[in-house]
Structure formats: structure tokens, C-alpha cells
C-alpha positions, 0 to 999 in steps of 0.5 A: 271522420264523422261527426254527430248530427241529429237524430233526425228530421221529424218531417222525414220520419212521418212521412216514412211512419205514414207510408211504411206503417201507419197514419198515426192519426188512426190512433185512438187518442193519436197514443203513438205520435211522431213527436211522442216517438222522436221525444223517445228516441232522442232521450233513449239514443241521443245522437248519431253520425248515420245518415240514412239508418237513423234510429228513426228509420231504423225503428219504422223499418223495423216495425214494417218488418213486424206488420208487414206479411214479408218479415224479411230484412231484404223486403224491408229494405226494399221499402226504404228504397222505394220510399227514397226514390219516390220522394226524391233523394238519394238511393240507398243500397239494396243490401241488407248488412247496414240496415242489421248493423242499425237494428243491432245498435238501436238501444235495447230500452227503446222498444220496452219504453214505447210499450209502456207508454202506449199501453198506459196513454190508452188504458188512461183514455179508456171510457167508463163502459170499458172498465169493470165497476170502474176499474181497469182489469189487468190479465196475466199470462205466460208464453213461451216462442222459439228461436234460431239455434245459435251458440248465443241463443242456447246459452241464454235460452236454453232448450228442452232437456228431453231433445238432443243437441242439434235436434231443438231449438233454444225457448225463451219464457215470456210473462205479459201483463195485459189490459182487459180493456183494450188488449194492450200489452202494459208490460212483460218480462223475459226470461229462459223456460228452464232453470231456477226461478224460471217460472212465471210466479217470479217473472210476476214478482218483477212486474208488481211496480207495474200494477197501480192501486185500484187495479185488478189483476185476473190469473189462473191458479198458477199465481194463486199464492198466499205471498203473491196475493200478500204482496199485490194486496199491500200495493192496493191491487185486487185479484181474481185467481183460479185457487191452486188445486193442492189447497183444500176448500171447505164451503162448511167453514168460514163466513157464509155470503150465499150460495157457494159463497164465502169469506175464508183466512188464509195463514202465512205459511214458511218462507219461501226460499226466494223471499228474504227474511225482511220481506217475509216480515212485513207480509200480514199474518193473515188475509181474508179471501174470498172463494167461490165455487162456479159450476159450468154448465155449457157443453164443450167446457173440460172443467165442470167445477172450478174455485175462484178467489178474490180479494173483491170482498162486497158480495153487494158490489161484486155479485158471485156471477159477476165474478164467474163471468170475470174469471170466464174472461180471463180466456182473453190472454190466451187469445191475445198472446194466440194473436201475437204469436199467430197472426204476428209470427211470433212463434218462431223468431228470427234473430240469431243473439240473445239481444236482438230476440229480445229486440224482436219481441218488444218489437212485436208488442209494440206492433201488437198495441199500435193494431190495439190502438187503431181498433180502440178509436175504431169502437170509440166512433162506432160505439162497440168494444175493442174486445168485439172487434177482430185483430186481424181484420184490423191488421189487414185494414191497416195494410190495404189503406197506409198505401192510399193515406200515405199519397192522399190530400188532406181531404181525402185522407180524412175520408179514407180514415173514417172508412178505414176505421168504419171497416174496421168496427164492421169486423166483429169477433163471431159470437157463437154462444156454446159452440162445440168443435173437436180439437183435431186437425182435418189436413194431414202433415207431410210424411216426413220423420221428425229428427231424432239425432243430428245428422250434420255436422259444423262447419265451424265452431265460431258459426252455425253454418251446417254441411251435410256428410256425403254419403255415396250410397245416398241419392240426391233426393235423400240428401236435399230431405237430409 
């Protein structure tokens, strides 16, 4: 019988962090140290009878997974292997069924908590040159990722109603809220891509006690609501929206601060159907806003004329252009969830259940602010902006050096950390003031038919293992494309 013991050794655990992910000490103000991790993991998951996937090793493997450009288990495995052969212990099975059983036992909460924390601990060190007016700006925006198509899946995320069954894939929504700052994810929200109360309005509304006063939330016009701003504005959170395309803007009426400029009352309209008559007694009547009228200029812009609102009332403190300019960063989300998706892979998930996606993509945000962490220490020493430096190229950076740092000296390894950090900052983001580059692609596909219908059938219902019907009038060929 086993009998619980620790969670682990902290010692173990940073010499597994340094060598299968990063030298925490890259950090910018060390936001994710051992002992910070070994506090969570020991509060979220108490204790464990394994002995060699704890959850400490569990998670370092799991974020190896993520960081590293093999994202399979049987590499990540391999890994832990190596690691344990080379410092001396005991060698582990190079089968991949025990580390699946840890990651499916590692506690849902653990990765969301970390999230958080690490987005709050650099967001509360982010200097002053960072801020707008000495404010933290916070983006919003929706994605949406794909995943294995699994009983399990569809029923909680379910795919597009155009595509027939067998044909799509199951689609899950995802809501982040993210600093303008540092590009840190500060939370998000998960949810199916269709259905009632889907939509990234209401996946908004459970992240509210996440935004502090003072802050300022920037969007595009698909939070731009009377009682979305109503309720933010209570909680002391400013906004800065595109305004919603079916409300009218007349420049004529209201009071006047400048030049496509002005001060406006918006009225509460009827309840909506998913607020309860209590709250939608304690919203104001009425708020002022702010709408601004900014024409673009630069070629290679879709939009001509866009109204922004706010709630940033002082046309004293906060210029017209200021504001153009800030909505003009609101481009940032796209990028930022571009560089998760992309450049972390996670456009396409891996896991086969519900929980371990959603494991799988707090997974990714957690790899996402640690990348965001190492580049803010990097702008910190070499005087830039963490929204100058390239995400990637701090990714790689990271990569080509965890080797070195994880067998250096402690002299040495403080040299490798600065050039590590040095590299970094020296790989900016381009700037390429009004460039101009057609949305096309110049490499042709392979000329293969998209499925229209499913062509095979289960093996059983219990699994979705598939077997394609033999067809005796079919080539070899024709089956292996089949």
C-alpha cells in the first residue's frame, strides 16, 4: 500500500525547471520562482503517493511540452529520462501511459492560478514608461482553437453546424484579458463557440472582478454596450471601445471639445434577457461618454473612419490623438493571441477530453507569460519596451540557452544570462511605418479535396478509432489518401 509522501523536493524540481524549461533567474523580477511554484502546487494539490510523476515534475514536463518545438509526450518523456540518467538516479520507463495518467491527475485550478499570478507579479513591477498616464491598459479579445474530434470533445464544444458529422472538428471560444504593458495574459475564459450566452460579451461579464480601478479596458465594438460600460464604470474601470455600428453618432449634438470631438448621454435601454431585474436596478440611468470621430490616413487600412468611445472624459489629460493612438494599439490582441496560436501551437490542441484542452490551454498561457516574463527583464536592463521585442525570438533564445545554463557555474551562468538577455532585446519587432502587402498567399496547397462527407467508419462506439471501408475496386493509393 502506498502511503502519501510530499510533494517533492524543492532542490529536484529546480534543477528539472533549469534544465527542461528555463533558468527562472531570466525572470523579470524572478515573477515565477520555484519556491513561488512549490507554494502553489503544495496548497492546490497537497499530497501524492507518486515517486517519480509528482506534480512538480508533471507540470515542468508539461510546460516543456508546450515550449519546446516537439510537443509530444514520447519526447517529453524522453527528456525526464535523459534528466534522471544524468543526474544519477533511477531510470523511469520510456513509455508514455504513466506521464498521461499524471498530467490527467494534476489539479485543473493549478494552471489558471499560476496564470494569474505571474501576470499580476509583472504588471505590479511594470515601470512608469510602460503605463498609459500612469495607468495599466488592459486588451480584450476572443479566439477561438480546434481540437481532436472526440465524443468527449463534441459534447462540450461543439462544431460548426454548416460541416457534417465526422467532417469538423469539435471548437472551443477562448476570452483573454491581456496587458498592454507587457503582453501578459492576466486571465481568460473558456467556453463552446456556439450556443446561448457563447459569445464573447458574456465571457467578458465573468472576468469583471479581474479588472481593478483605475484600469483601462481597450476593445473593438463587440463589447461596446450601454450595460457593459454601465457595469465596468461602477467597479471604477475606463474604457476605450470602437462604438457599436447599429448606434447613431451625430457630432452636431452634444457638448462639443474639439474637432470631431464630444461629450454625449447614453440612456439605459430594457433589460437585456441575461441580466436579473436586481442588477438592472442598480445600473445609472444614464452615462456620459465620449465619441470621437478618427479618420485614417495611412494607405493599407480597410477603415477610413472609425468612432471610438471612452469614458476618459478630460480632453486635457487625454488628447483626441492620444486616444486614436491608443485604440491603434488595440491591434496588440490580435497579435498577441497570433503569437499563442502560432508560434505556440495552439491552433490545433492535442488532448482528447474536455478537461485536459482546457489543461492544454492554460498550459500555453502559462508558457505565453513566462516567454512575456523573460523579455520584460530583457527591455528592463537594455532600456526598450517589452512591446518592441520579438516573441519568437525570445522563444528561441530561451531555447538555445536552458542547455548551457542548466550545467553552467555560477559564474558562468550569470554571464550567459546576461548574453542571453542582451540577444534578446537586440531582436526587435520591425517597424515599417505604412507598409503596404496583399493578403494573399504565393505557395500553392496540395491538391487534395477538402471532405465533404465521412467516408469511414467506427470501430466502436466506446473509442474513435476509425478503419477505412475496403473497397476492392480501390488502388492502394486511393486508400492511404482515403
Amino acid at each position: 500500500m502506498s502511503h502519501p509522501n510530499p510533494i517533492g523536493s524543492t532542490a529536484q524540481f529546480r534543477g528539472l525547471l533549469r534544465s527542461l524549461v528555463l533558468d527562472p533567474q531570466l525572470l523579470f523580477h524572478q515573477v515565477l520562482s520555484t519556491d513561488h511554484i512549490v507554494s502553489a502546487v503544495t496548497d492546490v494539490a497537497g499530497q501524492t503517493c507518486d515517486r517519480v510523476y509528482t506534480p512538480l515534475v508533471t507540470l515542468a514536463l508539461f510546460l516543456s511540452q508546450i515550449l519546446d518545438d516537439d510537443p509530444t509526450c514520447r519526447a517529453a518523456v524522453a527528456r525526464l529520462l535523459a534528466w534522471r540518467c544524468a543526474e544519477g538516479k533511477s531510470s523511469c520507463s520510456p513509455d508514455t501511459g504513466a506521464y498521461c495518467k499524471a498530467r490527467l491527475r494534476l489539479p485543473e485550478a493549478l494552471l489558471p492560478r499560476l496564470v494569474r499570478d505571474t501576470a499580476d507579479r509583472l504588471q505590479g513591477h511594470a515601470p512608469e514608461t510602460w503605463l498609459f498616464h500612469g495607468r495599466a491598459v488592459t486588451l480584450v479579445d476572443g479566439t477561438t482553437v480546434s481540437m481532436p474530434d472526440t465524443p468527449e470533445n463534441q459534447a462540450a464544444y461543439p462544431q460548426h453546424a454548416n460541416q457534417e458529422p465526422g467532417c469538423g472538428f469539435p471548437i472551443a471560444r477562448i476570452l483573454v484579458l491581456i496587458s498592454l504593458a507587457t503582453g501578459a495574459v492576466l486571465d481568460a475564459a473558456i467556453g463552446p463557440r456556439k450556443g446561448k450566452l457563447s459569445g464573447e460579451s458574456t465571457l467578458l461579464r465573468g472576468l469583471h472582478e479581474r479588472l481593478r480601478r483605475g484600469d483601462i479596458l481597450l476593445g473593438d465594438r463587440v463589447f461596446c454596450s450601454y450595460f457593459e460600460v454601465a457595469l465596468l464604470s461602477a467597479q471604477g474601470v475606463d474604457v476605450v471601445l470602437r462604438d457599436h455600428k447599429n448606434r447613431p453618432v451625430d457630432f452636431r449634438k452634444g457638448r462639443r471639445l474639439g474637432d470631431d470631438d464630444h461629450l454625449v448621454e447614453w440612456r439605459k435601454p430594457q433589460r437585456a434577457s441575461w441580466m436579473d431585474p436586481e442588477t438592472y436596478a442598480t445600473i445609472a440611468d444614464t452615462i456620459t461618454v465620449r465619441e470621437l470621430r478618427v479618420r485614417v490616413v495611412q494607405r493599407g487600412f480597410r477603415t477610413r473612419v472609425l468612432i471610438v468611445m471612452t469614458t476618459l472624459l478630460d480632453p486635457e489629460e487625454f488628447t483626441h490623438d492620444e486616444l486614436a493612438d491608443l485604440y491603434r494599439a488595440r491591434w496588440y490582441a490580435e497579435l498577441d493571441l497570433r503569437s499563442i496560436k502560432q508560434t505556440l501551437k495552439m491552433d490545433v490542441l492535442r488532448c482528447k477530453t474536455p478537461e485536459m484542452v482546457r489543461k492544454e490551454i492554460w498550459g500555453h498561457l502559462l508558457a505565453t507569460n513566462v516567454i512575456r516574463g523573460v523579455m520584460a527583464e530583457a527591455a528592463r536592463r537594455h532600456e526598450v519596451l517589452p512591446r518592441q521585442l520579438s516573441f519568437q525570438g525570445a522563444r528561441q533564445t530561451m531555447e538555445a540557452f536552458r542547455g548551457e545554463l542548466s550545467h553552467a557555474s555560477p559564474v558562468a551562468a550569470e554571464r550567459l544570462r546576461e548574453e542571453a538577455l542582451k540577444a534578446i532585446a537586440r531582436h526587435r519587432v520591425g517597424n515599417r511605418p505604412d507598409r503596404i502587402e496583399p493578403r494573399v498567399r504565393k505557395r500553392r496547397p496540395k491538391a487534395y479535396p477538402l471532405t465533404a462527407k465521412c467516408h469511414m467508419i467506427p470501430i466502436s462506439r466506446k473509442t474513435m478509432h476509425w478503419q477505412v471501408p475496403h473497397d476492392p475496386d480501390r488502388s492502394l493509393d486511393d486508400h492511404a489518401r482515403l
